[in-house]
C-alpha positions in Angstrom: 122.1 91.0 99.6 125.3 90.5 97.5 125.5 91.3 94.2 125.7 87.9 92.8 123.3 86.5 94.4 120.0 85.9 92.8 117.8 88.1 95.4 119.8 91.2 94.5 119.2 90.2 90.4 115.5 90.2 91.4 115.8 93.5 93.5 117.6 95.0 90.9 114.7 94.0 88.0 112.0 95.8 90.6 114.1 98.4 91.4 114.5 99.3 87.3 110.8 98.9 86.6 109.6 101.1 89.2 112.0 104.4 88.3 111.0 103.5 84.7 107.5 103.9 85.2 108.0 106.9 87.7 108.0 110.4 86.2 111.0 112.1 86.0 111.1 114.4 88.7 110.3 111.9 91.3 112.8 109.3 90.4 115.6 110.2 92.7 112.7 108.9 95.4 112.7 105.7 93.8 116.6 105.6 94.0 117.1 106.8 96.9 113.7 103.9 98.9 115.9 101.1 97.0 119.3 102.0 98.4 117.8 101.6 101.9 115.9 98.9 101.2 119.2 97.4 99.8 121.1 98.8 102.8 118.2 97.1 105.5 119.0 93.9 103.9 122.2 93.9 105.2 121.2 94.9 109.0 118.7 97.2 109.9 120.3 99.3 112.3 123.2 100.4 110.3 121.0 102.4 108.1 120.9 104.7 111.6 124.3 105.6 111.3 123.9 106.0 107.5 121.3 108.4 108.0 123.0 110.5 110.6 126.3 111.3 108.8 124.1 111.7 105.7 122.1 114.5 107.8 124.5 116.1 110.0 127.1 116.4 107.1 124.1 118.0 104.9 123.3 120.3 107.4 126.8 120.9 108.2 127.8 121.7 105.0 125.2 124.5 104.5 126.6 126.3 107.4 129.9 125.9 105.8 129.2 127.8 103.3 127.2 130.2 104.7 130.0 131.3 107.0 132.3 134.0 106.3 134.8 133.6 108.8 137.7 131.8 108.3 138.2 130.9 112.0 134.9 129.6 112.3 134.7 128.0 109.0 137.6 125.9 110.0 135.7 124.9 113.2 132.9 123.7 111.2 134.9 121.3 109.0 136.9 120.1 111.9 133.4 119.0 113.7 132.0 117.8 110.3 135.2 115.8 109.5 135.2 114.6 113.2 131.4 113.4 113.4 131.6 111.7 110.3 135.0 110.7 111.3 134.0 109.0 115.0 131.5 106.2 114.2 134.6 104.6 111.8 137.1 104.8 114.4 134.8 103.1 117.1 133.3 100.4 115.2 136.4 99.5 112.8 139.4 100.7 115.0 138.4 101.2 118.2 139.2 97.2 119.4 142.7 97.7 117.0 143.9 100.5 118.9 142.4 98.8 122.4 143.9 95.0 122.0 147.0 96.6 121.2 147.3 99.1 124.6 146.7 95.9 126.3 149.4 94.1 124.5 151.9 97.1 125.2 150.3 96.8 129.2 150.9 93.2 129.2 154.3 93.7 128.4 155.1 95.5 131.3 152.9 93.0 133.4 150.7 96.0 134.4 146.8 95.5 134.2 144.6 97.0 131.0 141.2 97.9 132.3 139.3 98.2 129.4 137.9 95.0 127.5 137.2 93.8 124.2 134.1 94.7 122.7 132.3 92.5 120.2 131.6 95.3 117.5 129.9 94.6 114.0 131.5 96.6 111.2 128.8 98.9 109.3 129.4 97.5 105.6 130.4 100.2 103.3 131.3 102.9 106.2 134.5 103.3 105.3 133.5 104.2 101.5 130.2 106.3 102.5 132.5 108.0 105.5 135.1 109.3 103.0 132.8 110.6 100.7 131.0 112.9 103.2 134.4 114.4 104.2 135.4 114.8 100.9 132.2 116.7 100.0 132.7 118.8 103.1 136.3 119.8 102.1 135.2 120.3 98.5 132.7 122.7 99.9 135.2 124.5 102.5 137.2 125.1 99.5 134.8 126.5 97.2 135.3 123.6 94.7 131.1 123.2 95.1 128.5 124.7 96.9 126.3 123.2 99.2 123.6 120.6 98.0 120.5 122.4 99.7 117.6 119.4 98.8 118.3 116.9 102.2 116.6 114.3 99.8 119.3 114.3 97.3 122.1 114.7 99.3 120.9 111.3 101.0 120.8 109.6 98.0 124.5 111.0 96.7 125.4 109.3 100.2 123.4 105.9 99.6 123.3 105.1 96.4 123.1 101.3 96.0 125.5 100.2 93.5 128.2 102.2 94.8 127.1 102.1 98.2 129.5 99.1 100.2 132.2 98.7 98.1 132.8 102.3 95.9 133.7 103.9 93.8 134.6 107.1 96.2 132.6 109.4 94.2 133.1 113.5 94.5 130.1 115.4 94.8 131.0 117.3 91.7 130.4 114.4 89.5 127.8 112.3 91.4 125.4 115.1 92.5 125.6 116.9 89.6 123.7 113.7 87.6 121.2 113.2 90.8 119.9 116.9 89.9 120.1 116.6 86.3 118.6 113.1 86.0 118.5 111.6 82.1 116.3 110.1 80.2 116.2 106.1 79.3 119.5 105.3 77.1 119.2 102.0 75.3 122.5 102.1 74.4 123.9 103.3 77.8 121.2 100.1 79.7 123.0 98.2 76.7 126.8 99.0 78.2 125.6 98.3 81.8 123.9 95.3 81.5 127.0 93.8 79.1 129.2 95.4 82.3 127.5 93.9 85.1 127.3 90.4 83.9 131.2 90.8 82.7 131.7 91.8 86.3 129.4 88.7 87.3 131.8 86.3 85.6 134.9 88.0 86.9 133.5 87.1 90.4 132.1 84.4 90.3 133.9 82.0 87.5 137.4 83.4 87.9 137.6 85.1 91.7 136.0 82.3 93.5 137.9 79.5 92.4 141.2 80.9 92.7 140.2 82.0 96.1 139.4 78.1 97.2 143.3 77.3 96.0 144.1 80.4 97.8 142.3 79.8 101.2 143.9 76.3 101.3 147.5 77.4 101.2 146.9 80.5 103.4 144.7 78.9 106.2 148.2 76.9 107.1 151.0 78.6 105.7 153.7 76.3 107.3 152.3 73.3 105.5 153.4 75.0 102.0 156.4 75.6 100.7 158.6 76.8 97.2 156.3 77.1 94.3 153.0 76.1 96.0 153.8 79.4 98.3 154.8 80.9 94.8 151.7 80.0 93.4 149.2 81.1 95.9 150.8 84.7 95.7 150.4 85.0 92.5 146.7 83.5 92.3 145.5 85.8 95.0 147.0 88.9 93.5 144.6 87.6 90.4 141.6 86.9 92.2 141.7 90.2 94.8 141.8 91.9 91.1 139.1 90.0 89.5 136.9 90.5 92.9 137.7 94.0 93.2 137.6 95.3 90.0 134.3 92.5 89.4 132.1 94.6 92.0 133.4 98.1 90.3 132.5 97.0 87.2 129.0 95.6 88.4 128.3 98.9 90.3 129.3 100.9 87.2 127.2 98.7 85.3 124.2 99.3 87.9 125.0 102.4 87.4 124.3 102.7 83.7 121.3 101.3 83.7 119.5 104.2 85.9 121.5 107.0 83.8 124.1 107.4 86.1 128.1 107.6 85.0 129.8 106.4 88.2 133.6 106.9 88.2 136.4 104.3 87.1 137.9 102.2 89.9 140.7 100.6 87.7 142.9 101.3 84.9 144.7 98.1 83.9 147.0 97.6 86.8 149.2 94.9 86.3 150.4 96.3 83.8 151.7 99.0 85.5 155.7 99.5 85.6 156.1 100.6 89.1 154.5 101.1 92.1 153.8 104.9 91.4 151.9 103.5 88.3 150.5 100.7 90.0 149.0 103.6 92.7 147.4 105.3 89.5 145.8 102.3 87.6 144.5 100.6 91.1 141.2 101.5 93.2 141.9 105.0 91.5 139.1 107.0 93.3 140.5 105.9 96.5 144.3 107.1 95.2 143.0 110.3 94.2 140.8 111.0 97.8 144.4 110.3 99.5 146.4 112.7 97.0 143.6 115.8 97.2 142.5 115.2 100.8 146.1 113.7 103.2 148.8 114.1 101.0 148.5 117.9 99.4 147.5 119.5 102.9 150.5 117.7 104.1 152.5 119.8 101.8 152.8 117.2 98.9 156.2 117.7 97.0 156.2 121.3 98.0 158.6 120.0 100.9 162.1 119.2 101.6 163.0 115.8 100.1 162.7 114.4 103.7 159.2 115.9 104.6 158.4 114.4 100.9 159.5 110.9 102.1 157.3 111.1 105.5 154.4 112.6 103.3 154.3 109.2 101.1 154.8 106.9 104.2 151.5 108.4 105.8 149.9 108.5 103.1 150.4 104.5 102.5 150.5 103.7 105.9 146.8 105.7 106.5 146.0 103.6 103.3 147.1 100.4 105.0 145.1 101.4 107.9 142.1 102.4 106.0 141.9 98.7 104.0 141.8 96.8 107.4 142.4 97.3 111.3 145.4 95.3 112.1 148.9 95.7 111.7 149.1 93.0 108.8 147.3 95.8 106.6 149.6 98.7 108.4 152.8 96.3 106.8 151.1 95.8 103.4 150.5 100.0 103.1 154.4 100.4 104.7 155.4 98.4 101.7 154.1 99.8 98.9 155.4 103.3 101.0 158.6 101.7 100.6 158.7 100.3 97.3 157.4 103.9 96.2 160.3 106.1 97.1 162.9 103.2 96.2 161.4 102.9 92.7 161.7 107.3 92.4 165.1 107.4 94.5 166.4 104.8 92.1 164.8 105.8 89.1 168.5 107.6 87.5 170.4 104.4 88.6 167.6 101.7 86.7 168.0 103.9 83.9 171.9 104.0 83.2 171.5 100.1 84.1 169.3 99.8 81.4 171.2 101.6 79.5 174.7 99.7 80.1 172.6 96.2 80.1 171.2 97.6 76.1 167.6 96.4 78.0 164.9 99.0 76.0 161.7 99.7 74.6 159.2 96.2 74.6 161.6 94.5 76.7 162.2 97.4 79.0 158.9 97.5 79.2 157.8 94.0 79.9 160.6 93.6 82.4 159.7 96.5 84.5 155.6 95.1 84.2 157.1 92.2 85.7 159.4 93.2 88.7 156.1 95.4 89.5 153.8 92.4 89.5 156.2 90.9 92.0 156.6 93.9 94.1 152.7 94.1 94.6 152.1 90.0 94.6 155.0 89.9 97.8 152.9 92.6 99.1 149.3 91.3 99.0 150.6 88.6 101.2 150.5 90.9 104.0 146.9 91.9 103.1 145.8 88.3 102.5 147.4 86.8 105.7 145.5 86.1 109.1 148.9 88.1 111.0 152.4 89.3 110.2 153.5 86.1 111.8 151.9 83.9 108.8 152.6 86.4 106.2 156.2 86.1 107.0 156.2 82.5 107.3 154.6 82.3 103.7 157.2 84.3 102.3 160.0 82.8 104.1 158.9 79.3 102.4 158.6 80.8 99.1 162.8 80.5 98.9 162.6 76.8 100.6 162.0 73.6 98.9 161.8 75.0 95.4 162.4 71.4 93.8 159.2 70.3 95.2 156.4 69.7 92.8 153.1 72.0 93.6 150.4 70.6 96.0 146.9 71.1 95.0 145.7 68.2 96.9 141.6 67.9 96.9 141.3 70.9 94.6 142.9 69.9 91.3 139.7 70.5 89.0 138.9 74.0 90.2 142.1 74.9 90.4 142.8 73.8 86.6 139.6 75.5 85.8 140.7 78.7 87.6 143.8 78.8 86.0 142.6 78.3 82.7 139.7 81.0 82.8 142.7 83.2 84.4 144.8 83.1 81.5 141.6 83.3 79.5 141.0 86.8 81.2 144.5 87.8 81.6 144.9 87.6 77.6 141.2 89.5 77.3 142.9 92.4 79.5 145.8 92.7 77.0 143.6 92.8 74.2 141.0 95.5 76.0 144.4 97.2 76.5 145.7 97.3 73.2 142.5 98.1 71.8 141.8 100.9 74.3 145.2 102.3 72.9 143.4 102.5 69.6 140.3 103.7 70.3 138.4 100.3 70.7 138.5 100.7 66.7 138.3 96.3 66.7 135.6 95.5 69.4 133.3 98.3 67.0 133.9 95.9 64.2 133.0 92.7 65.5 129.7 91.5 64.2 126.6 91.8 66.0 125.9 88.1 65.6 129.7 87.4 67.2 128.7 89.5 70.0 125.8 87.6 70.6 127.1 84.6 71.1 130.2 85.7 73.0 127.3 86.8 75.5 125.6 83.8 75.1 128.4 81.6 76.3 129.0 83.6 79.0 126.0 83.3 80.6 126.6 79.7 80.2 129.6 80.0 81.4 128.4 81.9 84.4 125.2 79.6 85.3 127.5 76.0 84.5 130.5 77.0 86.1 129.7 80.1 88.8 130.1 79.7 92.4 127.2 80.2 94.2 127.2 84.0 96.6 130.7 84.4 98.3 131.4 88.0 99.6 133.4 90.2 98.0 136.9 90.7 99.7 136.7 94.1 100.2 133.2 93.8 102.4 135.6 92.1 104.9 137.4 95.1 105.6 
């Protein structure tokens, strides 16, 4: 059940009516029976897995904290970390790490016992997995105690909106608004429902037709060459944004409408002036689980500059491996690694060049925004491609044939549309921007009426011109 698809529209309406006629206490139940119902929709049995993590890591975590030894404290995160940790690695990596033994065995001409095995991918383990060990080592460290109502803890788990695609939400902020539930907002059902149809159109006006243009070029990447291996770059570094950030803001919005703040996902990232910003404006909650939970116990900055250099490639290479299991993904996380410490280890030189070149403020600015864009457009090409082998080859024609006009063949009129609705949104994001700099003092002032009809359209918009249900990116992955 996707969430723009007219099934989960109607489970959503049931699901609303039924906690708002429940009483108060008994609400989380609600919540909870509709996040596996949504979950069962998807295939039954990986609800089983669901509910084991979500029972041995409440359990777990009660021990935790009711141990005082340190030695045996550790032992208990360890196993935690490692049973929530195991049904990832087999059903997401286990065939990854397999294929490529035999590969390394087939070098060598020597024969690889162990076969292939068909696996389905959970949807959402990798989000609900990191959550349950981030809970566990916020509870090892004191940061929370134990959540002692089994009942709760499941939901804090499986909470629909956020359930398959995130946010990566701490216990500290999620739990705390399961035990304390609110009362019906108007204003804050208001804010979600204008979210989650904003997050709608993203998706399905904007993200699905740039991904048609983008599945064309990609599918054979040594049929396209200069700008039309340009183009489709740049489109899907668009459309992953719109697709992304278009479930985030539809979960948030889900979100709102049961009285429930989840956290921001993304911060404006494109505009971002290097990769370290890029890291902080993009899938934030995922950013901030690798900084607190991989990168600090590594030692963080608290190293010599060398150990600091390895600390950032694992970190981005984990993160590679954690977006997808093949190597493709390992090269897209190595990238950014790289692009991170050349943009810091640079940093003095840019400046004086600046400097000497007389390059500042706006234009520094907008310069830098640019080269960043690049940076992480050249970059999504490994995520997007099938292997390395068509990633490089789409790159390699970027820098051939530039005189030749861009090929659109059969999809000219969605890929006009696309375009136009992306500059549409591109120039909405600069405005949001530069009104969230001033305290969205102008969207308060437009007139009711004005707002009305902006919504208006955009449902027309949405029901006119909207693809019908294509999967979001991520639930690939």
């Amino acid at each position: 059940m996707l969430f723009n698809s007219l099934g989960f529209y109607l489970f959503l309406m049931a699901a609303f009516s039924l906690w708002l006629l429940t009483p108060m206490r008994s609400r989380w139940l609600v919540l909870l029976g509709a996040s596996y119902f949504f979950y069962f929709t998807w295939t039954p049995w990986f609800a089983l897995i669901l509910m084991f993590c979500s029972t041995v890591t409440w359990w777990g975590a009660i021990r935790l904290a009711d141990i005082e030894a340190t030695g045996r404290r550790k032992a208990v995160l360890a196993t935690l970390v490692t049973v929530n940790l195991a049904p990832l690695f087999f059903f997401k990596y286990f065939n990854f790490f397999n294929d490529s033994l035999r590969e390394i065995f087939a070098l060598s001409r020597a024969t690889y016992p162990v076969p292939h095995i068909a696996l389905l991918l959970p949807v959402g383990i990798s989000f609900y997995t990191f959550q349950a060990i981030s809970y566990c080592a916020d509870v090892y460290k004191g940061r929370i105690g134990p959540e002692r109502h089994v009942g709760l803890f499941a939901l804090y788990l499986a909470f629909f909106p956020k359930l398959l695609s995130g946010p990566i939400e701490r216990g500290a902020n999620l739990l705390s608004q399961l035990r304390n539930p609110r009362l019906f907002d108007n204003r804050l059902f208001v804010a979600g429902m204008q979210l989650f149809f904003w997050g709608v159109f993203k998706k399905i006006v904007i993200a699905d037709r740039l991904g048609m243009y983008v599945d064309m070029v990609f599918s054979q990447p040594q049929a396209y060459w200069g700008k039309t291996a340009i183009l489709a770059a740049w489109l899907f570094t668009l459309q992953i944004y719109c697709d992304f950030s278009a479930y985030t803001d539809m979960a948030i919005g889900c979100g709102r409408i049961f009285g429930i703040e989840l956290s921001q996902n993304f911060n404006f990232p494109y505009l971002a002036r290097s990769v370290a910003e890029f890291w902080r404006r993009w899938h934030i909650t995922l950013t901030s689980w690798f900084r607190d939970y991989v990168y600090l116990p590594l030692g963080g900055n608290k190293v010599s500059p060398t150990r600091w250099g390895a600390n950032i490639m694992v970190v981005f290479l984990l993160s590679g491996l954690w977006h997808g299991a093949a190597w493709n993904f390992v090269w897209w996380g190595g990238l950014h690694g790289l692009f991170y410490l050349i943009g810091i280890i640079t940093e003095p030189f840019r400046l004086r060049l600046r400097e000497f070149c007389s390059i500042s403020g706006k234009a520094a600015a907008i310069l830098q925004v640019l080269i960043t864009f690049n940076l992480v457009s050249l970059a999504w090409v490994f995520f997007r491609a099938s292997s390395i082998e068509d990633a490089f080859c789409l790159i390699s024609h970027m820098f051939i044939n530039l005189s030749l006009p861009v090929q659109i063949m059969g999809l000219r009129f969605s890929t006009y549309l696309a375009c136009c609705f992306a500059v549409i949104f591109i120039v909405l994001e600069l405005l949001q921007y530069w009104d969230a700099e001033h305290d969205y003092r102008c969207l308060r002032a437009i007139p009711t009426f004005l707002k009305f009809f902006a919504y208006v359209g955009g449902l027309l918009v949405i029901s006119l011109l909207g693809l019908s249900s294509k999967q979001f990116i991520y639930f690939y992955y």
